[in-house]
BAFI-3210 file (N, C-alpha, C; in Angstrom, 3 decimals, decimal comma, padded with zeros to 6 digits):
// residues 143
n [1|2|3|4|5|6|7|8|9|10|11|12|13|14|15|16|17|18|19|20|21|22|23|24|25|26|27|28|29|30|31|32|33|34|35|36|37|38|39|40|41|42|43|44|45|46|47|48|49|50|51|52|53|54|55|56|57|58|59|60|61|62|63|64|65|66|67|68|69|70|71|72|73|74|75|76|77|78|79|80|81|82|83|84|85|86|87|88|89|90|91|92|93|94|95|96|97|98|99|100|101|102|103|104|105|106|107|108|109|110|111|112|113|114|115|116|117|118|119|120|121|122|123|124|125|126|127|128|129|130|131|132|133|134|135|136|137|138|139|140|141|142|143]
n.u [059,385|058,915|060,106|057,989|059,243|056,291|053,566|055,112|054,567|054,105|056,364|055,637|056,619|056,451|055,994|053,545|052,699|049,895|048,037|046,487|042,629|040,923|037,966|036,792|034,067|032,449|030,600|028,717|026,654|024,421|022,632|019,388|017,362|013,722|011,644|010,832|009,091|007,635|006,038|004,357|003,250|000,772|-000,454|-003,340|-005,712|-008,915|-011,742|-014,234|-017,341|-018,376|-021,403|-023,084|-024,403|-024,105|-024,077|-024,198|-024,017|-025,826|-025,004|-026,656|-026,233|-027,563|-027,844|-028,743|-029,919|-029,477|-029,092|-028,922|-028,449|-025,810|-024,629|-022,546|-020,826|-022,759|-023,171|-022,732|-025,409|-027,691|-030,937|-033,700|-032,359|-031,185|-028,111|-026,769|-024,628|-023,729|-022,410|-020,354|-019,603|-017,422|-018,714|-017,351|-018,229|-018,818|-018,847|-018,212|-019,635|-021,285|-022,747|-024,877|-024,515|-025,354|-026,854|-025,827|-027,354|-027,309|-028,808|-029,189|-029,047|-029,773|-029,142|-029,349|-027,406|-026,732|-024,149|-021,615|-018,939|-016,091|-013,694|-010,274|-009,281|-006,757|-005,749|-003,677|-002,926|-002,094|000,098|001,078|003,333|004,436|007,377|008,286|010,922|014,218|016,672|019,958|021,859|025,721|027,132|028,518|028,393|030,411|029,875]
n.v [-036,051|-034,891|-032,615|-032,462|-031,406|-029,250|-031,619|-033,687|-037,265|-038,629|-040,809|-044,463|-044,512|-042,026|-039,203|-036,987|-033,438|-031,534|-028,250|-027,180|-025,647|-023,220|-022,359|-019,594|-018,388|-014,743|-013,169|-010,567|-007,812|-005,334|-002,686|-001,394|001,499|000,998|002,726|004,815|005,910|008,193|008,930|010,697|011,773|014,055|015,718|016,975|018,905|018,742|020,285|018,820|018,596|016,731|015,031|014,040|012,048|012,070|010,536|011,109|010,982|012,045|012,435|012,940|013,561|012,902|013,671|011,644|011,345|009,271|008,434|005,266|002,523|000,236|-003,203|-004,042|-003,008|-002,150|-003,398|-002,014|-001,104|-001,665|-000,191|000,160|001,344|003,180|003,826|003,135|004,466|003,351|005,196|005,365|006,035|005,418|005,631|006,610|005,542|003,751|000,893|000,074|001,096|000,643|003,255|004,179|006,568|008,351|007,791|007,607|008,293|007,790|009,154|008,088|009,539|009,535|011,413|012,499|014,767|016,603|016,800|018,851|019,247|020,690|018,840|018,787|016,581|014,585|013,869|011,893|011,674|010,120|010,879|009,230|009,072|008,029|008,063|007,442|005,958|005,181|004,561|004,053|002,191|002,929|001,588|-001,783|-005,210|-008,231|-011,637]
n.w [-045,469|-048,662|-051,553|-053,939|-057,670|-058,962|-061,289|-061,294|-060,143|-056,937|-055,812|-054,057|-051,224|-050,862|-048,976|-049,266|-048,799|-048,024|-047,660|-045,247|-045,365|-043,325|-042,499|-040,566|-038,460|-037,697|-035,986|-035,638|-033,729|-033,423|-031,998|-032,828|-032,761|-033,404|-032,181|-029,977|-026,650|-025,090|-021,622|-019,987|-016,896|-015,192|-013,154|-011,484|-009,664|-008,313|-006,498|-004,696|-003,135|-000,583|000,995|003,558|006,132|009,695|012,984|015,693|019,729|022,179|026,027|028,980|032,469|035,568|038,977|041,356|045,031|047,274|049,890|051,116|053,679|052,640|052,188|050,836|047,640|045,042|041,747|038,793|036,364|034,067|033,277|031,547|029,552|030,883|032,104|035,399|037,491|040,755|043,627|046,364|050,023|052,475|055,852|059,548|062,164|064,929|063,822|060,752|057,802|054,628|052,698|050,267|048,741|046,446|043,016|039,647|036,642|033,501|030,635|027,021|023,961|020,544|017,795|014,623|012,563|009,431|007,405|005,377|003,514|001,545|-000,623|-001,423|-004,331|-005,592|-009,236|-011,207|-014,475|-017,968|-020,435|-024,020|-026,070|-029,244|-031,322|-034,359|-036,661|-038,018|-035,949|-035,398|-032,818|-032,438|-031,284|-031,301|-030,165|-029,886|-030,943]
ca.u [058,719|059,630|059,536|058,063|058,416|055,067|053,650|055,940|053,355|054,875|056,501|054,804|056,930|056,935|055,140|052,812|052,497|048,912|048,028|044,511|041,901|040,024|036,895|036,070|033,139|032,774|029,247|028,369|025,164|024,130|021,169|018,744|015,954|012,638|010,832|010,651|008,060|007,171|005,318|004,036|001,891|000,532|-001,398|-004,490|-006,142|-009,909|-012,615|-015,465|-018,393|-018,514|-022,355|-023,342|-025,559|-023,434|-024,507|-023,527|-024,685|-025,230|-025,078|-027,289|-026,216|-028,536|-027,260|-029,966|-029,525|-029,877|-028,227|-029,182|-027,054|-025,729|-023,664|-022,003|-020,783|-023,751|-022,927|-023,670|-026,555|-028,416|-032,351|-034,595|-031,821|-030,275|-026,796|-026,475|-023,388|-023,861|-021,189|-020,443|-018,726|-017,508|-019,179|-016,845|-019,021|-017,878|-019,404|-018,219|-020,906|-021,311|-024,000|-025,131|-024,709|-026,085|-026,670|-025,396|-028,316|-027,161|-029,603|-028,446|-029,845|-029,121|-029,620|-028,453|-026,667|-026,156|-022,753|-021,210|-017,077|-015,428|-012,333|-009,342|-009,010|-005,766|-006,113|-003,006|-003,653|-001,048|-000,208|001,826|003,472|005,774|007,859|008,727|012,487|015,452|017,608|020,887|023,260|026,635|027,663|028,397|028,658|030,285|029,769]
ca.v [-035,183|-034,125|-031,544|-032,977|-030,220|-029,911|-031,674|-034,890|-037,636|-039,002|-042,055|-044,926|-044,281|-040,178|-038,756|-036,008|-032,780|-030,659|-027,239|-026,735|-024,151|-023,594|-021,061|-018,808|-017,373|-013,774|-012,701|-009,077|-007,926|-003,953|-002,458|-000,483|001,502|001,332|003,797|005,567|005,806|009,055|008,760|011,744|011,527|015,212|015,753|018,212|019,195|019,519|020,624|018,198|018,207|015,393|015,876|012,531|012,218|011,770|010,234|011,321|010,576|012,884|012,110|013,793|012,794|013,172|013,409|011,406|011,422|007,998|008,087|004,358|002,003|-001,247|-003,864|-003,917|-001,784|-002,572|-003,353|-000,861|-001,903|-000,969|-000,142|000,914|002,018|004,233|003,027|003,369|003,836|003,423|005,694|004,794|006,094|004,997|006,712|006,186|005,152|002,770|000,642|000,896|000,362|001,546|003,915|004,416|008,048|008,680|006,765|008,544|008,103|008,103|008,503|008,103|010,347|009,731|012,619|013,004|015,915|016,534|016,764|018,992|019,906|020,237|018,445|018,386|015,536|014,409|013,042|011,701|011,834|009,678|010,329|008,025|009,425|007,338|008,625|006,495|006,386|003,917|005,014|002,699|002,631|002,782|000,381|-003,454|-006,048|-009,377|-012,712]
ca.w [-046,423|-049,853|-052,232|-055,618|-058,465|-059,615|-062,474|-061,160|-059,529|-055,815|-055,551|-053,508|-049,912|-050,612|-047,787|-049,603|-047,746|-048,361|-047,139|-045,054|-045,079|-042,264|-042,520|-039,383|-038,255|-036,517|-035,946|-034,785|-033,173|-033,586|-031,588|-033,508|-032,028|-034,842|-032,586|-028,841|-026,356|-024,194|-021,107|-018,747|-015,669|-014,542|-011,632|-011,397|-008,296|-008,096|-005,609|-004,802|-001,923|000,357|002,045|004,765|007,627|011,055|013,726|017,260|020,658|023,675|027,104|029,867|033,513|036,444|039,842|041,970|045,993|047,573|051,470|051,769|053,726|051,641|052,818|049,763|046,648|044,542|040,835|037,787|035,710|032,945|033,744|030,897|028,549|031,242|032,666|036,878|038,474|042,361|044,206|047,788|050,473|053,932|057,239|060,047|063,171|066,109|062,790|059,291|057,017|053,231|052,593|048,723|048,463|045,069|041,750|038,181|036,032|032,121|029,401|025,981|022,654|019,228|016,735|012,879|011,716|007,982|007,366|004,494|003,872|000,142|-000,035|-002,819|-005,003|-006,783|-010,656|-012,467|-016,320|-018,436|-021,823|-024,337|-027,501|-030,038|-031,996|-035,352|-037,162|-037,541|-034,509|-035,051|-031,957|-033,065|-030,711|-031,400|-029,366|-030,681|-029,877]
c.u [059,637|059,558|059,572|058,081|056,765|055,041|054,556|054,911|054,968|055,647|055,994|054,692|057,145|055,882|054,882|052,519|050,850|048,450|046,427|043,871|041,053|039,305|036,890|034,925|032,845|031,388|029,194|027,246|025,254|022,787|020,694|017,711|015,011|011,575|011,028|009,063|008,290|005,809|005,096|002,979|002,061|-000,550|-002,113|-005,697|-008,250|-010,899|-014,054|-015,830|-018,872|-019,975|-022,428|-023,927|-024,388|-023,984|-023,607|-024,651|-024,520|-025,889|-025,679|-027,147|-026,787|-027,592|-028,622|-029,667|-029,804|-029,945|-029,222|-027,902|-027,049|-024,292|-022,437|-021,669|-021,565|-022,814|-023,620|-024,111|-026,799|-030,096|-032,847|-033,772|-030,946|-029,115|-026,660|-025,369|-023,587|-022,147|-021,516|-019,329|-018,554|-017,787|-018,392|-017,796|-018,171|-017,874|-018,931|-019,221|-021,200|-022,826|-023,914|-025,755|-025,417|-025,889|-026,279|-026,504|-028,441|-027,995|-028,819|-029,439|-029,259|-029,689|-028,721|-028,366|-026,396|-024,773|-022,309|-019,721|-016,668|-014,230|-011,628|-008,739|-007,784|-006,472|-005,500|-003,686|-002,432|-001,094|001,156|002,010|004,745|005,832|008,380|009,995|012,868|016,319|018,599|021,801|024,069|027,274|027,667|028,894|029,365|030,361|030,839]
c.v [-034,901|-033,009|-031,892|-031,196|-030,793|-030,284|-033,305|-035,911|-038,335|-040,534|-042,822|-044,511|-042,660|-039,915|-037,056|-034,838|-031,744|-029,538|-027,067|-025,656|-024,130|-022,125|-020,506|-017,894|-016,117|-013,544|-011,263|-009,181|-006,015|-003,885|-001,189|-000,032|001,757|002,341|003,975|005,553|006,859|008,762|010,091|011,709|013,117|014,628|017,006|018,184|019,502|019,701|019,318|018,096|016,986|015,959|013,712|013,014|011,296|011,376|010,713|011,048|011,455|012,410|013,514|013,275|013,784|012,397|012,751|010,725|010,051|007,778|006,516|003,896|000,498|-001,726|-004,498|-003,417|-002,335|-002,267|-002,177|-001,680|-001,075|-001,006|000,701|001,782|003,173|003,567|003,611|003,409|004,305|004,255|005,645|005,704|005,887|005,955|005,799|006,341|003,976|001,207|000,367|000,136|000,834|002,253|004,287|006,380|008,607|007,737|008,478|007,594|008,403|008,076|008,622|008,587|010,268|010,695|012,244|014,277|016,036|017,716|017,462|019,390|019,750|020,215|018,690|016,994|015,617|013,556|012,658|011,572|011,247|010,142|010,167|008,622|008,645|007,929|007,723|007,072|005,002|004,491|003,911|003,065|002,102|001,647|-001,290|-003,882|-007,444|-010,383|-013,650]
c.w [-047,598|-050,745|-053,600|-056,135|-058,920|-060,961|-062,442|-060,105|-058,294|-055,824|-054,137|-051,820|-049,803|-049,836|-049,260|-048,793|-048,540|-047,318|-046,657|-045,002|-044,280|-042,560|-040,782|-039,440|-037,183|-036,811|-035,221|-034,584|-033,119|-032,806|-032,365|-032,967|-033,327|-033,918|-030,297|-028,670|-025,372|-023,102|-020,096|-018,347|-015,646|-013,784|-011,406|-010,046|-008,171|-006,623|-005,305|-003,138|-001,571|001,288|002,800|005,871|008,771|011,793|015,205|018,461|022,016|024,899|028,275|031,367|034,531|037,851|040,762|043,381|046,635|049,086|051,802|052,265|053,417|052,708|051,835|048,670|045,606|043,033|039,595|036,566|034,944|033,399|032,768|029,716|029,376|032,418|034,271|037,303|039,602|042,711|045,805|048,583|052,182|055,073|058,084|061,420|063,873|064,631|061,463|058,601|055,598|053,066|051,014|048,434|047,522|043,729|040,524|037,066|034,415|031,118|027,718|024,978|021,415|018,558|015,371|013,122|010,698|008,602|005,846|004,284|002,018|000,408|-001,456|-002,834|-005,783|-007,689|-011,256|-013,731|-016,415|-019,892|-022,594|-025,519|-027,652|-030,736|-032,982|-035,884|-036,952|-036,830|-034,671|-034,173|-032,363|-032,264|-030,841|-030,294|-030,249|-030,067|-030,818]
res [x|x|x|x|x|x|x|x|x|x|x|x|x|x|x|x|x|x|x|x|x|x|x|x|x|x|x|x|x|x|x|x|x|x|x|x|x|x|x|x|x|x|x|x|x|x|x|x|x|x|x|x|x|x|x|x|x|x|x|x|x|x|x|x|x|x|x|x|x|x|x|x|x|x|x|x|x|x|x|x|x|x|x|x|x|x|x|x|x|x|x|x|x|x|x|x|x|x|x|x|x|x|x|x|x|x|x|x|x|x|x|x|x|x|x|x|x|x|x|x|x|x|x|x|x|x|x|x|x|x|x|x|x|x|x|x|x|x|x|x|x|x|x]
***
């Protein structure tokens, strides 16, 4: 390397020295808010009448005397809409033998009932207010 004054051109084997400029780039990033959003749920309680027709079913049992004697515990049946259950019990004789003591003789009754009760209802409600402005957070980030 050399050091021409300036204003003097290089000769052919003078090594030339030149100075570079290199640009850089820095980028920032800012958050700005342009506007807010409010949200509130409440909750209000009211009263309302529930009316409906119920259905229920009542049972009427009939004791009905039988003293036969079976050679077996006879199954429970249905006859005419009314449900049988045979009840048995053993007589001890030189013998044993089942005797059908009595049947249970179920009839079945449907009826309606109106039905009335007031119950409490929950109701959320929402409501949504913005608020407008330039909001800048002071905070940067950079990349």
């Amino acid at each position: 390397m050399s050091n021409q004054p300036s204003g003097e051109l290089p000769e052919k084997n003078d090594e030339v020295t030149f100075s570079l400029a290199e640009e850089e780039l820095q980028v920032t990033r800012e958050q700005s808010v342009k506007s807010r959003v409010k949200v509130t749920r409440s909750t209000s309680v009211h009263d309302e009448t529930v009316s409906m027709l119920l259905r229920r079913e009542k049972v009427k049992v009939t004791h009905v005397a039988k003293n036969q004697r079976v050679s077996a515990v006879p199954e429970i049946r249905e006859e005419n809409g009314v449900l049988i259950v045979p009840v048995v019990e053993e007589e001890v004789e030189i013998i044993r033998r089942l005797v059908l003591k009595e049947e249970l003789h179920i009839h079945k009754a449907e009826e309606e009932i109106p039905f009335e009760e007031t119950v409490s209802l929950r109701r959320q409600q929402v409501s949504v207010q913005r608020e407008d402005g330039d909001v800048t957070n002071p905070e940067k980030t950079e990349e």
